[in-house]
N, C-alpha and C positions, 0 to 999 in steps of 0.2 A: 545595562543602559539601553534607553529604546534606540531600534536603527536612526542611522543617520546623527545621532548624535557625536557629536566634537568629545575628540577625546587626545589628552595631552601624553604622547610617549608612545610604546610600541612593544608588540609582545616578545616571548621567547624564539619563536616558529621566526618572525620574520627574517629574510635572507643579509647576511652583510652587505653592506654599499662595493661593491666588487667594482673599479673604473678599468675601462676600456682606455689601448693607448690613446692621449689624446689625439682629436683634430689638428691639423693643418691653421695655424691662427687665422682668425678673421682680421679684415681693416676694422678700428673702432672707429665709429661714425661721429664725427664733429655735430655738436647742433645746429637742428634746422635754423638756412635762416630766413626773414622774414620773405613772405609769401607775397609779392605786389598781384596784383589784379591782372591777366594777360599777358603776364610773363610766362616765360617758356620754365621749365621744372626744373631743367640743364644751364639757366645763364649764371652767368657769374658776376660775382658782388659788384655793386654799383662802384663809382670811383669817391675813395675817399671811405667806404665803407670797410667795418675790420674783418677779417678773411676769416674762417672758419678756426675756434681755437684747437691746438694740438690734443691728441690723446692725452691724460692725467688719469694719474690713477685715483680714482673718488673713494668715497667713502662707500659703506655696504649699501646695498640700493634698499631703498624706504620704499616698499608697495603702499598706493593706495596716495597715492600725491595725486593733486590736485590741476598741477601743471600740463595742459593737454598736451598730446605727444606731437601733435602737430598743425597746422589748420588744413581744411577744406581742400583737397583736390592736391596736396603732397599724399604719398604710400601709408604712411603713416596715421593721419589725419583719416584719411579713408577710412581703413581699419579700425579706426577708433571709431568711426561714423557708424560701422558694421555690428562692429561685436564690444563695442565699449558698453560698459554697466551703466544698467538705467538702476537706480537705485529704488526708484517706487516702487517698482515691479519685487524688486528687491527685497525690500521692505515689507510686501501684503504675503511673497513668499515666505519668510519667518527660515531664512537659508540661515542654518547653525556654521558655516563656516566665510568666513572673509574671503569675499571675489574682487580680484582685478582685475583690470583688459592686459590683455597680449601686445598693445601697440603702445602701452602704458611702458610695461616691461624692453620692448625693443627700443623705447627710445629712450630708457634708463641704462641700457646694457653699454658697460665699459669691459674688455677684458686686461685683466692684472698684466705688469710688465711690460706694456703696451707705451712706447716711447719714438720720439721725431725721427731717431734712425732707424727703425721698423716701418714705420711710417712712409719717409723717402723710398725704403724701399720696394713698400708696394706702388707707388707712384711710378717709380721706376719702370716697374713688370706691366704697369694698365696702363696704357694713353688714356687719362682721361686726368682733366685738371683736377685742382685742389677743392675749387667752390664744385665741384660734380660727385665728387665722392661722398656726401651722402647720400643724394639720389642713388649712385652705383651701390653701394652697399645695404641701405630700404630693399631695392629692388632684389637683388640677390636672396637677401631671407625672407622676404615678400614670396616668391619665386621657390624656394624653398620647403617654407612653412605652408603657405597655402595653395601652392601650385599657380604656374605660369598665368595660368587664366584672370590668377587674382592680382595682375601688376597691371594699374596703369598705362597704355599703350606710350604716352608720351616721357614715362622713364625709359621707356629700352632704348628710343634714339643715343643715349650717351651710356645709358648702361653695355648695350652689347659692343660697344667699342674697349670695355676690358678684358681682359687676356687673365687664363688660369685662376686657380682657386684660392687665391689670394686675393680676388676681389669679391668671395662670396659670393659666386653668380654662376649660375647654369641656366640660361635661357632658353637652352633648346628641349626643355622636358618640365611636363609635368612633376612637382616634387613634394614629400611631404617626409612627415615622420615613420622611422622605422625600427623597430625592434631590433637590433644586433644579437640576435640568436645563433649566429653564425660563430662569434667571435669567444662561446662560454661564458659570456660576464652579463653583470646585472646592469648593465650601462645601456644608453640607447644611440643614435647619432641621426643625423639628419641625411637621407638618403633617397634615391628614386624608388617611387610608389607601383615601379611598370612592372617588377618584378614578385607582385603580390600573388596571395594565395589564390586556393579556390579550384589548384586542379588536384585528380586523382594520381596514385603513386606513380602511373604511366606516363603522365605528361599530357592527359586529354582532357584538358577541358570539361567535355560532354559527359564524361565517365567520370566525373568530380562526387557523384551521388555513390557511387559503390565504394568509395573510400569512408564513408559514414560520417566523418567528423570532416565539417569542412575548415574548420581552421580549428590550430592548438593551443592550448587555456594560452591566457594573457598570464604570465609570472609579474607582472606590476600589480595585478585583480586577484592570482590565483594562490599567487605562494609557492608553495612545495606541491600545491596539486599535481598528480601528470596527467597524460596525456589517454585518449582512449585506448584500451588496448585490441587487437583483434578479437571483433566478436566471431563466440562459438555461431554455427548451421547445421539442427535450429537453437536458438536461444530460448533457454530456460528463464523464465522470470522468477521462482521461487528459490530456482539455487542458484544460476550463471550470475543474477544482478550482484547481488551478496560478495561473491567470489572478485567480481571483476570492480567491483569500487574499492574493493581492502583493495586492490595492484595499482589502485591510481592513488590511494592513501597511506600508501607505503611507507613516502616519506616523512610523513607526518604520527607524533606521537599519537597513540590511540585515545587518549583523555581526553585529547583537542578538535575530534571528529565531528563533535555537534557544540563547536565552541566559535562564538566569532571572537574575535583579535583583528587588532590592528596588524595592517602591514606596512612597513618600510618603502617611501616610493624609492624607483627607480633610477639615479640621477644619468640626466642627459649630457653625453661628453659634449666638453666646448663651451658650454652654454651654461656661466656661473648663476649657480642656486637653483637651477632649473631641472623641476623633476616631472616624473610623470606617473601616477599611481592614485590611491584612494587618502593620500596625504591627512591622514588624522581624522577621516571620517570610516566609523565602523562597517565595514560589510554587512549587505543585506541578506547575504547565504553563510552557513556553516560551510567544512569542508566537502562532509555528507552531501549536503546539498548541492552543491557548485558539483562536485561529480556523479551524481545522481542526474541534475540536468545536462550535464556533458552526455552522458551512456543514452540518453534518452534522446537527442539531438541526433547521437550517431544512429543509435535505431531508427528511427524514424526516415532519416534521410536515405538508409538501405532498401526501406521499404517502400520509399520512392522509386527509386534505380530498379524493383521489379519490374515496373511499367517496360523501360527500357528492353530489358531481356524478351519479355513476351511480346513485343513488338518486332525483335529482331527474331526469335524464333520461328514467330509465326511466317514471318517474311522468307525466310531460309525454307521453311516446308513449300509456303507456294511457287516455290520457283525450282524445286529442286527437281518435281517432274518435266517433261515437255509438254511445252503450251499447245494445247487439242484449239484448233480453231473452230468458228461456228458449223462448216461444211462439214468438218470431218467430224463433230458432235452431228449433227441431221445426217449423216451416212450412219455411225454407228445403230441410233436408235433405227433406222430404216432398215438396216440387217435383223437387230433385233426383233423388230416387227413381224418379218416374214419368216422368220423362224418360230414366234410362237405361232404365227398362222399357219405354216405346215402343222407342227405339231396337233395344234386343231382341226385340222383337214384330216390329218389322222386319226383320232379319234374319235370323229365323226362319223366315215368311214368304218370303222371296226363295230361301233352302235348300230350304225345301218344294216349291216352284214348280221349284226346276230338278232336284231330285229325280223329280219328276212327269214333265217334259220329256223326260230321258233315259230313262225307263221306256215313254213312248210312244214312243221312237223304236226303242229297242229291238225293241217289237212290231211296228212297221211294217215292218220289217227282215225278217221272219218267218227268222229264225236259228234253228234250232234248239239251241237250250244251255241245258238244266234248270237247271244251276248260276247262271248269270250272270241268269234270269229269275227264282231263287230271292232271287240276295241285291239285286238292283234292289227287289223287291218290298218285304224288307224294311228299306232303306234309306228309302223314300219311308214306311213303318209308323215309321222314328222320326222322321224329320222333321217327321211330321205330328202327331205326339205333344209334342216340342219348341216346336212353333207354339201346342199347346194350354197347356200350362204357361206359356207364354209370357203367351197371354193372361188365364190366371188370376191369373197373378203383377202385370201390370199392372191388372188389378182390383182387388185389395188394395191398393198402391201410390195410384191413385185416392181410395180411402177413405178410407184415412190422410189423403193430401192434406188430404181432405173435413173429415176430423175436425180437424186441426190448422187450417184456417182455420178452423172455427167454435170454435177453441179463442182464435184470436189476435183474432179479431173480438171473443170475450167480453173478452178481456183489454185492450181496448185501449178499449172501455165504463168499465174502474175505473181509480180513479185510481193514477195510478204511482206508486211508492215509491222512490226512487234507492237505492242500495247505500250504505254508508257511507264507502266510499274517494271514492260523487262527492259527496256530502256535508260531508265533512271535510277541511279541508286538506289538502295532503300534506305527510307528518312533516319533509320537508326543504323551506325554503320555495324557488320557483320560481326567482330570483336564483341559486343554486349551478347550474342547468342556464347559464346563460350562460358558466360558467369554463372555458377548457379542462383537459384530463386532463392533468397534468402528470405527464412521463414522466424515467427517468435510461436511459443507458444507459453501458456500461464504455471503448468506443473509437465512432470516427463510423459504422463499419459490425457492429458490433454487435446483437445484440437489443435492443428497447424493454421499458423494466421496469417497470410501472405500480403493484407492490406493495413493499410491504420485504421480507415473505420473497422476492421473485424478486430483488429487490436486493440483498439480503445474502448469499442465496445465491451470485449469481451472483461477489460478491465472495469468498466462499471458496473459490469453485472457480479462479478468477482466469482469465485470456483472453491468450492469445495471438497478437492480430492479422498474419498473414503478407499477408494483402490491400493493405493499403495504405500500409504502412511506420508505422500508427497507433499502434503502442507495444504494451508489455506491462503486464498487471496483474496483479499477484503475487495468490498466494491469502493469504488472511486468516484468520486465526481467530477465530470467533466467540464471546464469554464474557455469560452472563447472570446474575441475583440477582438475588433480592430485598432491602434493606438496607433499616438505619432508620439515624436522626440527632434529635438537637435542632433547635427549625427555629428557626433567628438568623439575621434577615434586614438585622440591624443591627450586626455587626461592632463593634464598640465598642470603643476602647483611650484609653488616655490617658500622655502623659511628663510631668515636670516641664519648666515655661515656664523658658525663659534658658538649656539646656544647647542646646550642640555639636548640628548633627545628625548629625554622626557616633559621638557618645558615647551619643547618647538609649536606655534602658532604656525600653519602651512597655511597660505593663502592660493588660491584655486584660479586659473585663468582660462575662462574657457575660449575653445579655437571650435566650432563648429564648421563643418563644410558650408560655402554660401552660396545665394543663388542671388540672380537677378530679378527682380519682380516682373521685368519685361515692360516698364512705362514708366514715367517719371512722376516724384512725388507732385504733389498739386501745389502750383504759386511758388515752386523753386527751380524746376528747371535742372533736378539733379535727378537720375536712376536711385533706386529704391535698391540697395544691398542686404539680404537678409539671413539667417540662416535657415538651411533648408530642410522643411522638415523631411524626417525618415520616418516612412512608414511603414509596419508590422502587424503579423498575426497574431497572436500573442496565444499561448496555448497553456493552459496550467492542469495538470490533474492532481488532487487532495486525495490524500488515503494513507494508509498507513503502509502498505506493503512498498508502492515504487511511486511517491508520490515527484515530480517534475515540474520545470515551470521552463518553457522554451518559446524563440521565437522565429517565426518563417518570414523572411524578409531578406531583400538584395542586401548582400553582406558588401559593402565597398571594401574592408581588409581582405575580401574573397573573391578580387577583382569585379563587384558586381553578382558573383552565383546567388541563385533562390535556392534557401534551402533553408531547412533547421540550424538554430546554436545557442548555447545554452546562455538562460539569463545571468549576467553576474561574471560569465565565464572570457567576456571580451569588452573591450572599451564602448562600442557600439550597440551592445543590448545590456550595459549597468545604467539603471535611471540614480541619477542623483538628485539632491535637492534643491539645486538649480539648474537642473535637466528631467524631471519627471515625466513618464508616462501621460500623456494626455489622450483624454476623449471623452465622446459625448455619448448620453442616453442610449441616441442610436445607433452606436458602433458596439455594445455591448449583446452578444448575439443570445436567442433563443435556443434552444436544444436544438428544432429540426433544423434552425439556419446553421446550427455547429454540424450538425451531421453532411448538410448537402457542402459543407466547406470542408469536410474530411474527402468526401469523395472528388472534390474540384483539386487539394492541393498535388497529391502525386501525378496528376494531367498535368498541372501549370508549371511543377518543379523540372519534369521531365523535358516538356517540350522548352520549358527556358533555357535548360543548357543546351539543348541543341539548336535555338537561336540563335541564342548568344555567343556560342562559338565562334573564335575568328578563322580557327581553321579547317573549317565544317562546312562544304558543299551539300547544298540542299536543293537536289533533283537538278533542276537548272537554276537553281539562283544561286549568287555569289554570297559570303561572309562579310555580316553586315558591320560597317565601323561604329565603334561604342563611341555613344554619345560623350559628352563633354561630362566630367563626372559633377561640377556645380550644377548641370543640369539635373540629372536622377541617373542613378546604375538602371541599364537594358533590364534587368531583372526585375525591377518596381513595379514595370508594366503586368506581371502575372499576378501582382497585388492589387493592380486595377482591374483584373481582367474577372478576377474572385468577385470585387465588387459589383462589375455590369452583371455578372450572371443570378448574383446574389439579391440586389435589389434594382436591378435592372437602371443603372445609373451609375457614373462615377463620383465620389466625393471629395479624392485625394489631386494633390498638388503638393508638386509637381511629377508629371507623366513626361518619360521620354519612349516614344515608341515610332521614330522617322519610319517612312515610306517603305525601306526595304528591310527592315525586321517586322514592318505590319504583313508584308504578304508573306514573310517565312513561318509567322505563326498562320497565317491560312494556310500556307503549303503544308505545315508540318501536321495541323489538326488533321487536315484530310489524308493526307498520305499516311499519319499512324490508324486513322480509323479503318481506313482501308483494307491495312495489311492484317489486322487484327480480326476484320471480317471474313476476310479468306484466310488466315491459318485459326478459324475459331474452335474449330471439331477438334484440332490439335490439343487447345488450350484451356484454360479454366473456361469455361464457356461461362458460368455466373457473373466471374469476375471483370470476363472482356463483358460481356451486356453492357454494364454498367459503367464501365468505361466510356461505351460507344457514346451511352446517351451523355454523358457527361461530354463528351467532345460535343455532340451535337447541340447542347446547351453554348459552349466555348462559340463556336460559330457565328451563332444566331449574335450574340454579346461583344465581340469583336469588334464590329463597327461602334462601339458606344466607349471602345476607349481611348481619350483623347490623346495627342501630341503636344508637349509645353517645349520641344526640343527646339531650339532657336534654327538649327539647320536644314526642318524639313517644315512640311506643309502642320496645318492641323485637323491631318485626314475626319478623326472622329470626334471630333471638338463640334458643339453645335454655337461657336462663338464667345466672344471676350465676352459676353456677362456670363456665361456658362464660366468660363474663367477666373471670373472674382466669384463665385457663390462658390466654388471650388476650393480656392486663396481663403476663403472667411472659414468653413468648414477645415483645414488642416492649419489654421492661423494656429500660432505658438503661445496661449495665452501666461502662460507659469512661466518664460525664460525671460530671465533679468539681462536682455542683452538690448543694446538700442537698435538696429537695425530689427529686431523682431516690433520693438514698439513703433518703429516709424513705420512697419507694413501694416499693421492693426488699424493704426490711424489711417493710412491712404486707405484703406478698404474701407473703413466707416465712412468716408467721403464719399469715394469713388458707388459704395451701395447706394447713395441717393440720387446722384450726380448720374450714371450712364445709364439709369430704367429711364431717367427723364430726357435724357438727351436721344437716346435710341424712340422714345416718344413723340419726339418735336420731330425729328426727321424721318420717323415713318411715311413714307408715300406720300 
C-alpha cells in the first residue's frame, strides 16, 4: 500500500496496550453556558436560569459533531478558533484519514463513574462555585494541554482560586504531554514539559552534542526500535554501521526490517479513547530506515561537539604558558639582536685579520705583480670597512637593548592589567578539552573525517578499497532545504471503545504548538492564534551503502537544543498528511549553497548550546531566559542565522532572539574565533581556517537576524512589513486547521493594506 494510506488493524510487531495506574480523577465539566456579550467568564447563572446539569454518564463520544465546543472568547471556543478543522483546506489536501479538533473532544469528554457525590466532593476541596467549574476545569486542561500561556487571562481570576488536583489545574507551569518512560508501560499521562530532553548524560546542557542522539526514538512512532548504542572512535561506515543497526533491531524479527506495518498507538491514561501514535496511518520509514536515520542523527551531532573540543583545546594551550607582555617581547628580541651583532662583529673581525695576514705575506714574498698587490690591497680596504659597520651596528643594537630594559624595568613598577581572554572564562568551559575528537571514516584504511562536510563529501565521492578486501562505498547523493511544518509533538488520535482492532477507524486531532500573530485580524478586533510553523534543515543522502534522511532544527522535546534527529523517529520531525513538509522553489538548495550550509551548521549547533545554556556564563554575561516556547525555541535563531549568511536575508517566522542571547552569539562568535587563532599551530590548522571564515561570515549576518520575541526589542528586524513578507513566506499553506487559514487571509490583506498605508504617511 502507498505511504500514508489508511489501513484498518495492526501488525504482529505492534506492542500490547500496557496502562499505567490510573490518574487521580478529573472534575467532569458541565456544559458551557450561554455566553452573554461583557459578561465576565466566572459569573454565575442569571436568576431563574437552570444551573449547570450533573455529570451522566453518556454514551461513547461521536467525533466529528457538528456542535461547536464553545463560542468566542470561552477556553474552549478559542481553541476551536485556533486549531478547529477547516475542512476546504481539508478537502484540496485529499488527508486519507478523519480529523477532528481537540476542543471538539474536550468538550465532549465525560469520564465513566463520574456521579453528584464525587462531584460535591470536589466542590468541597475548591472554593469555587458550581456555575465556575467549567471555566476551572477548560482552564486546568487548557493549562495542561497547551501550556499556561495558552489560557485566557480572565479564566484564572476564579480558576486559581482551586485547590489540588482534583480541579485539574496547575497554573503555575508550563504544561503539556509526556511520555511516562519512567513508569515501563506503553501508557502516557499529562505532565510538566520543564523536565524535558536535550541534555548530555552529565547533566550539561552545552555538552548535549557529545551524547550523539539528542532525544530517544518515540515507542508511539518507533515500535520496538531501540535506541542509539555507543558509537565506536573512529567509526567504520562499512562494518560499524551494519553491526550497530542489527543492536538497535534486535527486537525485532529480522523479516520485518525493511517492512512498514502499522503500529498500535499509545493510550493516554485518564483521558477516555484518547491515544497518541500514527493511529492507522502506515509509516513512512522501515525499521531499517528509522534506525539508519537515528545512527546518522547521532553521528552527525558528534561531529558537531568537535568544534567544541578544539575550541577548548586550543584555549587550555594558550593559557597554559605565562602571558610575555609587549616590553618583555621588545626586550627579548633586543637581546636577540645584539647577540647576532656581536656574533657578526666577530666575524668580521677574523675576515679582516686574515685579509691582513695574506697581504703581509704577500709583501714578504717581494713578488713583483701590480695586479695581485692592487686587489690584496683592496680587499683588506673592505674588510676593514665591514668590521667598522659592524661595530656601528652593534652599537645601536646595545641601545635598543639599553632602552628596552629600561622600558621593561618601568613596566614592571605598574601594575599589570591581564588581557581579557585571561580574565574571562573561556567561551567553551574546560570539561570539553577532556573529550576525544570523535572521528568517521568510510572503510579501516581509509582517511579519518573529523567534519560533516569531509564526511559527506567523502560519501558522495564513494571509496573503493582494493587494500584490504575492506568493501566498497557507493557514492551518494547529497539533497538539502530548508522546510516548515506545524510542530505536534503529541500526535493525538482517538477510535471508538468496544470495536475489532482490526475494523477500528482512528480519527486524528491535531494540537500544534501556537503562536500569536502579534496584531489583530482586520474588521474584528480579535488577535490572530495560529500554529507555529517549525522550521528545519532537512538533510537526505540516497545511496545504497548508508543512505539517511534527518533534520537540524530546535528540537522543542530537547528543551529547545539545535541539533540532528532522525526523520520518522520523533513526533516533531514525522510529516503527515495533514501536516507535511512545506516549501518553496527557493528553499530547495544548490549543491554549492548545501556545501557552505554543511560548513555553517557545526558553528551554529555549537555555539547554540552554549547560548542557550541556562547555566552557562559567558565571559561577563549572564544565562539568557528562554523565550516563551509559543514564541520559537532560542535554538530557531541558528536556523535564521544559516539563512542571513546564506542568502543574505531572513525568511522564516517566527525568530526569538531577545537582546541578551543576541549579544552572547556576538560574545560567543568572537571569543571562539579567537581562541582558535591562538591555539591554531596546535590544531587542524585546515580545519580551524575554515571555521574562522565561517564565524566571520556568522558576524557580518548577525545583525540581519530579526526578533518576533514579544519580550525584547526587534534588534534586527528592518520593520512590520519585513514581518508580514516573513509571515507570508513560512505561512502554512497544506494544514487543515482554522487558525492557519485565518493568518493566510490577514496576510493577503494586510500585503496590500500596510505597502499603502506605510505610502500615504511617508514624510
Amino acid at each position: 500500500a502507498p505511504d500514508g494510506e489508511a489501513f484498518a488493524g495492526s501488525d504482529d510487531e505492534a506492542l500490547p496496550p500496557t496502562r499505567a495506574p490510573p490518574l487521580p480523577p478529573l472534575p467532569s465539566p458541565p456544559q458551557f453556558p450561554p455566553r452573554v456579550a461583557g459578561a465576565s467568564a466566572s459569573a454565575a447563572p442569571a436568576p431563574g436560569e437552570a444551573a449547570p446539569p450533573s455529570p451522566v454518564e453518556l454514551p461513547k463520544w461521536v467525533l466529528g459533531s457538528k456542535r461547536p465546543p464553545g463560542p468566542l472568547g470561552s477556553p474552549l471556543g478559542d481553541l476551536e478558533e485556533a486549531l478547529g478543522i477547516d475542512e476546504a483546506v481539508l478537502k484540496e489536501t485529499s488527508c486519507p484519514m478523519p480529523l477532528a479538533s481537540i476542543a471538539s473532544y474536550l468538550a465532549q469528554l465525560r469520564l465513566e463513574g463520574k456521579d453528584a457525590q464525587a462531584e460535591a466532593s470536589v466542590l468541597r476541596r475548591a472554593t469555587v462555585s458550581a456555575a465556575e467549574l467549567p471555566q476551572v476545569w477548560a482552564a486546568g486542561q487548557l493549562a495542561r494541554i497547551a501550556g499556561a500561556q495558552a489560557v485566557p487571562p480572565d479564566l484564572w481570576t476564579a480558576a486559581a482560586r482551586a485547590s489540588g488536583p482534583s480541579a485539574g489545574l496547575d497554573a503555575g507551569a508550563s504544561a503539556s504531554l509526556r511520555l511516562g518512560r519512567g513508569l515501563g508501560a506503553q501508557a502516557t499521562a499529562w505532565g510538566s514539559s520543564a523536565a524535558g530532553g536535550g541534555q548530555a548524560a552529565d547533566g550539561l546542557p552545552w555538552a548535549r552534542l557529545f551524547g550523539g542522539a539528542l532525544l530517544p526514538p518515540d515507542a508511539a512512532l518507533c515500535g520496538r526500535v531501540g535506541a542509539v548504542p555507543e558509537l565506536p572512535n573512529p567509526l567504520t561506515v562499512i562494518t560499524d554501521v551494519p553491526k550497530l543497526v542489527a543492536e538497535m533491531l534486535k527486537d525485532i524479527p529480522q523479516e520485518d526490517w525493511d517492512a512498514k506495518r502499522l503500529r498500535q498507538p499509545q493510550p493516554v491514561e485518564g483521558f477516555p479513547s484518547l491515544q497518541r501514535g500514527l493511529g492507522g496511518l502506515l509509516p513512512t520509514q522501515t525499521p531499517r530506515e528509522l534506525a539508519q536515520n537515528m545512527l546518522a542523527a547521532a553521528i552527525l551531532n558528534r561531529l558537531c561537539g568537535n568544534l567544541l573540543i578544539w575550541v577548548a583545546c586550543a584555549a587550555r594551550m594558550a593559557e597554559s604558558g605565562r602571558q610575555v607582555t609587549p616590553e618583555e617581547k621588545v626586550a627579548v628580541a633586543a637581546r636577540a639582536a645584539v647577540r647576532t651583532q656581536t656574533s657578526d662583529l666577530q666575524h668580521a673581525k677574523a675576515e679582516e685579520q686574515a685579509a691582513s695576514r695574506e697581504l703581509s705575506d704577500f709583501q714578504a714574498s717581494y713578488t713583483s705583480d701590480a695586479a695581485r698587490q692592487h686587489y690584496l690591497d683592496s680587499f683588506v680596504g673592505w674588510k676593514s670597512s665591514a668590521r667598522g659597520q659592524a661595530e656601528r651596528d652593534l652599537e645601536a643594537a646595545r641601545k635598543e637593548l639599553q632602552a628596552a630594559e629600561e622600558a621593561l624595568t618601568a613596566s614592571r613598577r605598574k601594575v599589570q592589567v591581564l588581557p581579557w581572554h585571561s580574565q574571562w572564562p573561556s567561551p567553551v568551559p574546560q570539561q570539553a578539552a577532556e573529550r576525544p575528537i570523535f572521528a568517521v571514516r568510510l572503510t579501516a584504511k581509509a582517511p579519518i573525517l573529523r567534519t560533516i562536510k569531509d564526511f559527506l563529501d567523502a560519501m558522495e565521492n564513494g571509496l573503493i578499497d582494493r587494500s584490504g578486501g575492506s568493501g566498497i562505498v557507493t557514492k551518494h547523493n547529497v539533497e538539502a532545504a530548508f522546510v516548515r511544518h506545524a510542530c505536534d509533538v503529541l500526535m493525538l488520535c482517538s477510535s471508538e471503545a468496544g470495536e475489532a482492532e482490526a475494523g477500528k477507524v482512528y480519527t486524528h486531532m491535531p494540537m500544534p504548538v501556537t503562536t500569536s500573530a502579534g496584531f489583530l485580524m482586520p474588521n474584528s478586533g480579535r488577535e490572530i492564534t495560529a500554529p507555529r510553523p517549525h522550521h528545519d534543515f532537512q538533510l537526505k543522502i540516497r545511496g545504497q551503502t548508508f543512505p539517511f534522511d534527518v533534520a537540524f532544527s530546535a528540537l522543542v522535546e530537547a528543551s529547545g537544543a539545535l541539533g540532528f534527529a532522525a526523520t520518522g523517529a520523533h513526533a516533531e520531525t514525522s510529516p503527515t498528511p495533514w501536516n507535511p513538509l512545506e516549501y518553496e522553489a527557493h528553499d530547495v538548495l544548490w549543491a554549492r549553497e548545501t556545501k557552505e550550509c554543511l560548513d555553517l551548521v557545526p558553528v551554529v549547533a555549537a555555539l547554540s548550546a552554549l547560548v542557550g545554556d541556562p547555566g552557562l556564563v559567558l565571559g561577563i554575561l549572564q544565562p539568557v531566559v528562554p523565550p516563551s516556547e509559543a514564541t520559537a525555541p532560542l535554538g530557531a535563531a541558528g536556523i535564521a542565522l544559516m539563512q542571513a549568511v546564506l542568502h543574505n536575508d531572513v525568511k522564516m517566522w517566527p525568530v526569538a532572539l531577545p537582546d541578551a542571547a543576541r549579544v552572547r552569539w556576538d560574545y560567543s562568535l568572537r571569543a571562539v574565533r579567537h581562541a582558535l587563532s591562538r591555539g591554531k599551530e596546535d590544531a587542524d590548522e585546515e580545519n580551524i581556517d575554515i571555521i574562522c571564515g565561517t564565524i566571520g561570515l556568522c558576524l557580518k549576518a548577525l545583525p540581519k537576524v530579526p526578533n518576533d520575541e514579544g519580550s525584547g526589542t526587534n534588534g534586527g528586524c528592518k520593520g512590520f512589513g519585513d514581518r508580514l513578507k516573513r509571515m507570508e513566506f513560512s505561512a502554512l499553506t497544506r494544514t487543515p486547521l482554522a487558525g492557519a487559514t485565518a493568518l493566510r487571509a490577514a496576510l493577503a490583506e494586510l500585503s496590500d493594506l500596510w505597502p499603502k498605508f506605510a505610502e500615504d504617511t511617508d514624510g
